[in-house]
N, C-alpha and C positions, 0 to 999 in steps of 0.2 A: 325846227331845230337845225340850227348849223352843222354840217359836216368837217372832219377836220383832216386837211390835207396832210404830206406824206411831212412835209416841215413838221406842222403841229405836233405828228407822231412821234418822232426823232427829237423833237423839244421835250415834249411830255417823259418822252424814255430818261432821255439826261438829268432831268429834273426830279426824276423818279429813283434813280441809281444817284445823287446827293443826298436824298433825303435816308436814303437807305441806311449808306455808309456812315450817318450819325445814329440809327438806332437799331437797336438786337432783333424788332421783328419788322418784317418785311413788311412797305405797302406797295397794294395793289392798286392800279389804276384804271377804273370801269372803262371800258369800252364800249361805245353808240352799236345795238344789234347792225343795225345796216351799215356800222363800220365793218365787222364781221364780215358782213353778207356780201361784202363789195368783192371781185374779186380780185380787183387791183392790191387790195387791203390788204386781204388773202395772200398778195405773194409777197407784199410786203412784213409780214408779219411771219411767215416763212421761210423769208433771207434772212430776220431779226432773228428767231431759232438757231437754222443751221448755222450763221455766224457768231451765236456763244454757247450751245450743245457742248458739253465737254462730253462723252460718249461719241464715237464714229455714226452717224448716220450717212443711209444713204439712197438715193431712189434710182432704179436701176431700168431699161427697158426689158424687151420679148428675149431680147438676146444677150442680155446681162452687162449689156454696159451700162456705164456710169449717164445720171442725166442730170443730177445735183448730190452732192455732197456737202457733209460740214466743214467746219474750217480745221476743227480741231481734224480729221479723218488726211484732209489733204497736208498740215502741218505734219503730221506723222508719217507720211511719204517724202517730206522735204520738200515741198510741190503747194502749188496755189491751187485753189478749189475749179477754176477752170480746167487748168493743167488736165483736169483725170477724166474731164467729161468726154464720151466716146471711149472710152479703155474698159478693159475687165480687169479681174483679179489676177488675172493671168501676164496682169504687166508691171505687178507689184509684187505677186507672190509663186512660190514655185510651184509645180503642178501637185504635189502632195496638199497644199493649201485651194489650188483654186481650183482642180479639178471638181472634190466632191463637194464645194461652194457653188459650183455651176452646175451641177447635179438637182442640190437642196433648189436652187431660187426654178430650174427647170420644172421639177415637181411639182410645186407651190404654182407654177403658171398651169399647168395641166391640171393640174386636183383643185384648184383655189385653197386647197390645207395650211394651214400656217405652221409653220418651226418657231419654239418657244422655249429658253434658255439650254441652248445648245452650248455647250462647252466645247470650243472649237480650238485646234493646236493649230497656227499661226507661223508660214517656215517662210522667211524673205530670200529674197536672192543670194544674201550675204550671211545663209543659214542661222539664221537670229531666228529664235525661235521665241514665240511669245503666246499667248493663251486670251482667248475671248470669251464671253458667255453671249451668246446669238440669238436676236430673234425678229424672223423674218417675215412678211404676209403678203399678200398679192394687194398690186396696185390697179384700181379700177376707173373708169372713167366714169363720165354721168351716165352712162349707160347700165351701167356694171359690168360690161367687159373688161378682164382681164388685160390690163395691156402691160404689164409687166411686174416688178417687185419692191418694197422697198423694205428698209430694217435698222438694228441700232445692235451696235457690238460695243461695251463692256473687257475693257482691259482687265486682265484679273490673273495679270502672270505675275504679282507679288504674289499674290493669295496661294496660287498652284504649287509654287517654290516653295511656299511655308509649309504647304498639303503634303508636297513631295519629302521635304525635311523631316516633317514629322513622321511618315511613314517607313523612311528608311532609321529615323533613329528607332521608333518601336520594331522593324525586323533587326535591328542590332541586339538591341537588348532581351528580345524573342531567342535569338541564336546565341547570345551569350548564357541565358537562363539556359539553355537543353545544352551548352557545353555545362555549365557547372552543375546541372542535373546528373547528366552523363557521368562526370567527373564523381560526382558524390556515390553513383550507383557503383563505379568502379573501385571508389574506396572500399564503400562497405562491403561489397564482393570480398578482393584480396581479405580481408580482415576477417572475415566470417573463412576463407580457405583457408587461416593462419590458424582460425582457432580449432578446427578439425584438424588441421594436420596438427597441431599439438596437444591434440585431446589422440590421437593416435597414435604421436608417437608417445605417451604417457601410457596408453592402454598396451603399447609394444614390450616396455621398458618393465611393464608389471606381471605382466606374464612372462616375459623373459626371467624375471625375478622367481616366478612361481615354478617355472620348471624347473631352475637348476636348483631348487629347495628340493622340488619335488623328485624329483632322479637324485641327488644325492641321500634323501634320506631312506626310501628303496632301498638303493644299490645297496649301502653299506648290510643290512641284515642277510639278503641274497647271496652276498659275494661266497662263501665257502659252499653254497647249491650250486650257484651258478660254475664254480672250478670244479668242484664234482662232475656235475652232468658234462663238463668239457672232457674230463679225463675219460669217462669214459664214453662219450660217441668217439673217440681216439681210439679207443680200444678197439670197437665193433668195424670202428671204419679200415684197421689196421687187415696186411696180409694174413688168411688165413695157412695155417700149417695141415 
């Protein structure tokens, strides 16, 4: 069985993306195992990825720099994919971004642990601030040693802007409801003191009623006792002779 060189590949690809763009499902084109297995194949099928990944990937060494990236990652720097090899985060983004990025890929070399949809806030130079979902794993050689990291960041700063939007529109409407709660409890307060004070001053107005009935119809039987008993503590209080 014939092997088929890096032309053949690059033909087969082109031919394969015509065929596509006239129909709705995709073909795939089997590839020879010991194509695979080659590992020339291998980086060639490697550069075919990172150069149409739309997602940032990227393979990083022990000390976090850059040792390949995709095209789409280095496009988004305004920069060619070479441009970043040898750099860190720290040449792209500000330390609020790259410091705890070179923290995570540190850890992940000492632990071999992997970081798995990290939702990472993104601050450039030019304080543009953007939003990623991250996930990162240790890169190993045929040995399995550890020799550095590599991972795929997910733009998703429409998404957060819509998360953020919607968030602050329900604390609006949260704070509008406990004003007009507010508002409503305040009503029916005063309304409820309106109706006591005017159930008291109704209760004032009738007993005010009631006494001056009550003392006028009293007095009048009283009054010739009552000038009597005046006249005379007059008397008794008067000088005696």
């Amino acid at each position: 069985m014939s092997s088929l060189s890096s032309d053949d590949l690059a033909s087969s690809n082109v031919q394969d993306a015509a065929v596509n763009s006239n129909h709705s499902a995709p073909t795939t084109v089997p590839f020879p195992l010991e194509l695979v297995a080659s590992s020339g194949q291998e980086s060639l099928l490697l550069k075919v990825f990172l150069s149409n990944v739309l997602d940032y990937v990227y393979f990083k060494d022990i000390h976090s720099r850059f040792i390949a990236v995709s095209a789409s990652l280095a496009r988004r720097h305004g920069i060619e994919p070479a441009d970043m090899i040898g750099k860190t985060d720290a040449d792209f983004f500000t330390r609020e971004h790259a410091q705890p990025a070179f923290d995570d890929e540190q850890s992940i070399i000492r632990t071999g642990k992997s970081i798995v949809n990290k939702l990472e806030k993104e601050t450039v130079s030019d304080r543009v601030v953007t939003w990623a979902v991250t996930t990162k794993l240790p890169l190993r050689d045929d040995t399995g040693v550890i020799v550095g990291t590599f991972g795929m960041s997910k733009d998703v700063t429409d998404s957060v802007k819509v998360e953020k939007a919607l968030e602050a529109a329900q604390q609006q409407l949260m704070d509008a409801t406990r004003q007009a709660g507010m508002a409503e409890v305040a009503t029916g307060v005063l309304h409820n003191v309106g109706n006591v004070l005017t159930s008291i001053n109704v209760t004032a107005n009738l007993l005010t009623d009631r006494f001056r009935d009550s003392t006028a119809t009293h007095a009048r039987p009283n009054s010739p006792l009552i000038w009597k008993r005046s006249r005379t503590l007059s008397r008794r209080s008067g000088p005696r002779r």
